[in-house]
C-alpha positions in Angstrom: -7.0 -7.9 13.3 -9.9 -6.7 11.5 -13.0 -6.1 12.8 -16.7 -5.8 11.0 -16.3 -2.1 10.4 -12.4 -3.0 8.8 -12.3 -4.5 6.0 -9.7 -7.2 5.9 -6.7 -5.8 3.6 -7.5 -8.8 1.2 -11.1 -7.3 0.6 -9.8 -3.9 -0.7 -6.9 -5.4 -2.8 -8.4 -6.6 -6.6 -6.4 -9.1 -8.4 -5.3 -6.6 -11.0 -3.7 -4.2 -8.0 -0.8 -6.6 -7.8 1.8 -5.7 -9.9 5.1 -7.3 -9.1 7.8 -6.1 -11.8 7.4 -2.5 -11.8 10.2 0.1 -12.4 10.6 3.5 -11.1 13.1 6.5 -11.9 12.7 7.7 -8.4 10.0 7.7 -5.1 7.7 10.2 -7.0 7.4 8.3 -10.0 6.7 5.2 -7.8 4.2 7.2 -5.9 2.8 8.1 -10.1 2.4 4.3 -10.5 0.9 3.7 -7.1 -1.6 6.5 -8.0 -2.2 5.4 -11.1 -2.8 1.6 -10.5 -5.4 3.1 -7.7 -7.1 5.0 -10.4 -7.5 1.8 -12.8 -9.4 0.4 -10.2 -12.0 3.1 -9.6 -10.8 4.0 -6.4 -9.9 7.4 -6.9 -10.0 10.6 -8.6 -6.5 11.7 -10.5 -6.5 14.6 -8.0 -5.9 12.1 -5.3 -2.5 11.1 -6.7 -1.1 15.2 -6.4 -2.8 14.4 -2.6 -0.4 11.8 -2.4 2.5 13.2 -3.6 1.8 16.4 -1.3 1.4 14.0 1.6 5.4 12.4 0.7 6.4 16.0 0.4 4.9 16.8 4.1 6.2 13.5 6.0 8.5 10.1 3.8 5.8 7.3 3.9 9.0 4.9 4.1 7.8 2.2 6.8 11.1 0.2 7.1 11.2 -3.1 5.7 11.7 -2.1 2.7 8.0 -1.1 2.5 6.5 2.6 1.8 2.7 3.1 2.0 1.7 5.9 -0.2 -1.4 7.6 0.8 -3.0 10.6 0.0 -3.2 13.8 2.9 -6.6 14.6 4.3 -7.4 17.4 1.7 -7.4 14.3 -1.0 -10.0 12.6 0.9 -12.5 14.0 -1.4 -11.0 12.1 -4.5 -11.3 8.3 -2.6 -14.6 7.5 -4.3 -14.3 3.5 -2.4 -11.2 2.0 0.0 -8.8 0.4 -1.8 -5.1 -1.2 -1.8 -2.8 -1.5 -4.2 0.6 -3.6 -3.9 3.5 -2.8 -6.6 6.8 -4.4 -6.2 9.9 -2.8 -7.5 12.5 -5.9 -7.5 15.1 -2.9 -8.4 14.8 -1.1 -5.7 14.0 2.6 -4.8 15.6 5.5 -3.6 13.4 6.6 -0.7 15.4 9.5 1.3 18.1 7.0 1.6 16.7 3.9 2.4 15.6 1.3 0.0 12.0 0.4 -1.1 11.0 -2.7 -2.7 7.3 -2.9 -2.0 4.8 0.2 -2.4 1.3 -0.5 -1.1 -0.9 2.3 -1.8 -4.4 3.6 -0.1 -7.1 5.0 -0.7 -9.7 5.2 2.1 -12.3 7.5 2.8 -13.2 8.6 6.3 -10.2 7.8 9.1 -10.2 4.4 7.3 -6.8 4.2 6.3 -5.7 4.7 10.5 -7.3 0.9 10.4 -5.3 -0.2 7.6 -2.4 1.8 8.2 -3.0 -0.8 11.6 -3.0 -4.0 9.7 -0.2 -3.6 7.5 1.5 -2.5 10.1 0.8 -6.0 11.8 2.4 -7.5 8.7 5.2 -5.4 8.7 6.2 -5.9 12.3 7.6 -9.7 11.3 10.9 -9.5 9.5 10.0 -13.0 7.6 6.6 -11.7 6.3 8.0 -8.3 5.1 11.2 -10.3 3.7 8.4 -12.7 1.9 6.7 -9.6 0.7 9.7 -8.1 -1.1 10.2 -11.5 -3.1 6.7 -11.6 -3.7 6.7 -12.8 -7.0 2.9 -13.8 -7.9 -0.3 -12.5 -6.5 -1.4 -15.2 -4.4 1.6 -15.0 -2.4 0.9 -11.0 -1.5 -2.8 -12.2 -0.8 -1.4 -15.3 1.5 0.9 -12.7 3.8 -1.9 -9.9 3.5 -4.9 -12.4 4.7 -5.7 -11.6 8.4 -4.6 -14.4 10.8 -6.9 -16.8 12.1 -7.9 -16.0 15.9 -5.2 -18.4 18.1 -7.5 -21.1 20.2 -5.8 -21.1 23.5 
């Protein structure tokens, strides 16, 4: 749930951040396209996409799912100029370590801001049909509809 100091992960995601048919040779050049769809927005610095590949060559970013989240390590915080997501969908598939990625959503927060959305998508990610949704995500609205924060439950 997001809170006044969280953006909700639809704020941080601009329509042109959605990219849906991407291809990748392997989990670095889909980390690459991550990066570099982050960098088209004005999120980052290109040193923050060597941050992120460093941070995949500490610890996988695979989530399960079929999901990876691709951030950069602490030492790239200095590249995130504004908090940002990015969503690319790889209807191929990926080789991550062995396990099979469809959906890479990428971050760029400054601060500890991505523990927050690290949290959300999380959330998401938890229900099988809203992950399953997200891999056959095929136009942006739908990522936006299964990435908007739930209303509160009146009980």
């Amino acid at each position: 749930m997001a809170d006044e100091a969280t953006p909700a992960l639809t704020d941080l995601i601009a329509p042109t951040s959605i990219r849906l048919t991407e291809t990748a040779t392997d989990k670095f050049d889909a980390i690459r396209k991550v990066g570099a769809a982050l960098l088209d927005t004005g999120a980052i610095d290109a040193s923050y996409i060597d941050a992120m590949i460093e941070r995949e060559n500490t610890i996988s970013t695979f989530v399960g799912e079929g999901v990876a989240i691709p951030h950069g390590t602490l030492a790239g915080k200095d590249a995130v100029k504004t908090d940002a997501l990015v969503v690319l969908r790889f209807p191929d598939g990926i080789d991550w370590d062995g396990n099979e990625v469809v959906v890479c959503v990428g971050i760029a927060a400054r601060g500890n801001g991505h523990i927050a959305l690290l949290s959300q998508l999380a959330t998401v990610l938890m229900e099988p049909e809203k992950a399953a949704a997200l891999r056959a995500a095929t136009t942006s609205d739908e990522v936006y509809a299964l990435l908007a924060p739930e209303e509160e439950d009146s009980a």
